[in-house]
C-alpha positions as CSV (number, residue, x, y, z in Angstrom):
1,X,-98.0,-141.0,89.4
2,X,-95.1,-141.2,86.9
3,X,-96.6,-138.2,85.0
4,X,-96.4,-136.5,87.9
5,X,-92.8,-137.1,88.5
6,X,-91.9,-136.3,85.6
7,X,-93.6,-133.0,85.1
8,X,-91.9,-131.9,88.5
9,X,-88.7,-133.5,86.9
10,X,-89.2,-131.4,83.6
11,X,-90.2,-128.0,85.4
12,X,-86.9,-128.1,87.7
13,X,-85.1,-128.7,84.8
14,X,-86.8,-125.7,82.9
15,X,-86.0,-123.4,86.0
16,X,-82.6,-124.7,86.6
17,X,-81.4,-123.7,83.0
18,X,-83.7,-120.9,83.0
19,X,-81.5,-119.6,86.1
20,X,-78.2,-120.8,84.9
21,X,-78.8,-118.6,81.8
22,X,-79.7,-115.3,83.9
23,X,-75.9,-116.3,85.3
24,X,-73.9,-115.7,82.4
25,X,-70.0,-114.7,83.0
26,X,-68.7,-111.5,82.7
27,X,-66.9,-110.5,80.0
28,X,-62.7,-110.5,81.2
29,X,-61.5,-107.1,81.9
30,X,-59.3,-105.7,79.4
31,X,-56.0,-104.5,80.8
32,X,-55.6,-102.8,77.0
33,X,-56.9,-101.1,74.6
34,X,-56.4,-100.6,70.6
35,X,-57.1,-96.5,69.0
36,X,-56.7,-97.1,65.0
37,X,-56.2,-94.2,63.1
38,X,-55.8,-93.6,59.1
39,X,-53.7,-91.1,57.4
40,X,-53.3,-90.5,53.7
41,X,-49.4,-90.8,52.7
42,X,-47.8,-88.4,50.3
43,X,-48.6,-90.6,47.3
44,X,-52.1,-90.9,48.3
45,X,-52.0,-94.3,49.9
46,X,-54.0,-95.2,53.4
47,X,-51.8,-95.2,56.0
48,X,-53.1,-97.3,59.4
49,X,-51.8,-97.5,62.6
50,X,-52.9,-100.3,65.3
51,X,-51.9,-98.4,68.9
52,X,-51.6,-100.7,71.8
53,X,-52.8,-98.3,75.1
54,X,-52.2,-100.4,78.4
55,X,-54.7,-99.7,81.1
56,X,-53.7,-98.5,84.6
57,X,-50.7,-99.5,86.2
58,X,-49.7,-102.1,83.0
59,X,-47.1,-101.8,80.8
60,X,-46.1,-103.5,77.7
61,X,-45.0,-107.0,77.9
62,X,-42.1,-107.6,75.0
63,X,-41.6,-111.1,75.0
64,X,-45.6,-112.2,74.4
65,X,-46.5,-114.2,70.7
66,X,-48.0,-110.9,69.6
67,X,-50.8,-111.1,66.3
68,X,-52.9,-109.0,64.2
69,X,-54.9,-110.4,61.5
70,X,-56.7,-108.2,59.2
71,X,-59.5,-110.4,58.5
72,X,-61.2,-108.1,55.8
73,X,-60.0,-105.0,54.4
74,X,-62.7,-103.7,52.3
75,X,-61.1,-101.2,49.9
76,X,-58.1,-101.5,50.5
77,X,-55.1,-103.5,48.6
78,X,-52.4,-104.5,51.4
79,X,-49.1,-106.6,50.9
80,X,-49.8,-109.0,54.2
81,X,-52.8,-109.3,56.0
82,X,-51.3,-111.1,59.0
83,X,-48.5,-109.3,60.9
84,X,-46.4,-110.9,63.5
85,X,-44.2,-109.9,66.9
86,X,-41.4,-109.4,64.6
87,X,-43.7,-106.4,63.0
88,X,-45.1,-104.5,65.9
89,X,-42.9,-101.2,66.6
90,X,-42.8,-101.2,70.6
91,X,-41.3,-98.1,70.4
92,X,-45.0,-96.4,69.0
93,X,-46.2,-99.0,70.5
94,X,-47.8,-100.9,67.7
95,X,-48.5,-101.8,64.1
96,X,-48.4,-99.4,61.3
97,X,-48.6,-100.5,57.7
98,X,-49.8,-98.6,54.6
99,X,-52.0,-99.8,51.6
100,X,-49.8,-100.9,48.4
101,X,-51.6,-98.2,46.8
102,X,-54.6,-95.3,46.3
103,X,-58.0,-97.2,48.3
104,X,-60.3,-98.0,45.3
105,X,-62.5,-95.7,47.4
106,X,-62.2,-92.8,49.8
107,X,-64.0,-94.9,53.1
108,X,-64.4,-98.7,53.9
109,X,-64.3,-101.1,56.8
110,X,-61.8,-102.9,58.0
111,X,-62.4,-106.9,60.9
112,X,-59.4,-106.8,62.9
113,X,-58.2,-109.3,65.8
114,X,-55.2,-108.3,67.5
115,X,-53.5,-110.6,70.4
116,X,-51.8,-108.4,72.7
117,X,-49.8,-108.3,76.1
118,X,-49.4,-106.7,79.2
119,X,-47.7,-106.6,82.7
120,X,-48.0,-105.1,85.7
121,X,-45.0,-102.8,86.3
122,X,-43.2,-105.2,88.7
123,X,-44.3,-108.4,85.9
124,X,-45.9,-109.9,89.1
125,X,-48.5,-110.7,86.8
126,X,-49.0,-110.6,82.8
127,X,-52.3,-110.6,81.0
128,X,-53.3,-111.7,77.4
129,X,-55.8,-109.7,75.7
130,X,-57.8,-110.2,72.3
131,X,-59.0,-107.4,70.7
132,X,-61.9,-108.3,68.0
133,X,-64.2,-105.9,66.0
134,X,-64.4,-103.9,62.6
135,X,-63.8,-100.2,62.4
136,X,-64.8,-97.7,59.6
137,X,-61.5,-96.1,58.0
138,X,-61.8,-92.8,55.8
139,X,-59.3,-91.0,53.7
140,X,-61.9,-87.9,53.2
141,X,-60.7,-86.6,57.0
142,X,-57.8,-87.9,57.1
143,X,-54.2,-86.0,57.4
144,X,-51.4,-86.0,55.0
């Protein structure tokens, strides 16, 4: 009788987590978005731009703890890596920086996180949003 209990015990478990897994959250909607774009400088440097682009109805919110942190920048020599509030131009709106000098190659990656923030027009409500991945830069299409 006990192996019998616990077998039943054991398979509701196994279909209780089996189920709870088949749940998983949503990802949160992003009320933001990020469009990086490199240019070559006049002395041949890479020049990036991190473009905040709120979604809908949201505008930008000035007075968040904004971040981006270049995690890796393959190929390219930079003078920070971490940039602050006190760096992002909301005028673009964004971050723009250039590379201290010619990318030891013409294309490379670059693992970005950027914390960025938005209202609604009125500022009824204000959103945090965390924008993660790596992107391919390359200076063979891009402008001067």
């Amino acid at each position: 009788m006990k192996m019998l209990v616990h077998s039943i015990v054991g398979l509701t478990l196994t279909v209780m987590t089996q189920a709870a897994a088949a749940e998983a959250p949503a990802q949160p909607r992003k009320n933001s978005s990020i469009e990086i774009t490199t240019t070559k400088d006049a002395s041949g440097n890479a020049k990036m731009t991190f473009r905040v682009i709120p979604e809908g109805n949201m505008v930008i919110n000035d007075e968040g703890p904004w971040r981006l942190d270049l995690v890796k920048s393959e190929g390219l020599s930079l003078a920070k890596t971490k940039f602050e509030r006190s760096d992002f131009d909301f005028k673009f709106p964004g971050w723009q920086f250039a590379s201290t000098s010619a990318p030891a190659s013409a294309a490379g990656e670059i693992e970005y996180r950027a914390t960025v923030f938005v209202c609604t027009k009125d500022k009824a409500q204000c959103f945090r949003d965390v924008h993660k991945g790596t992107t391919k830069w390359s200076l063979a299409a891009a402008k001067k």
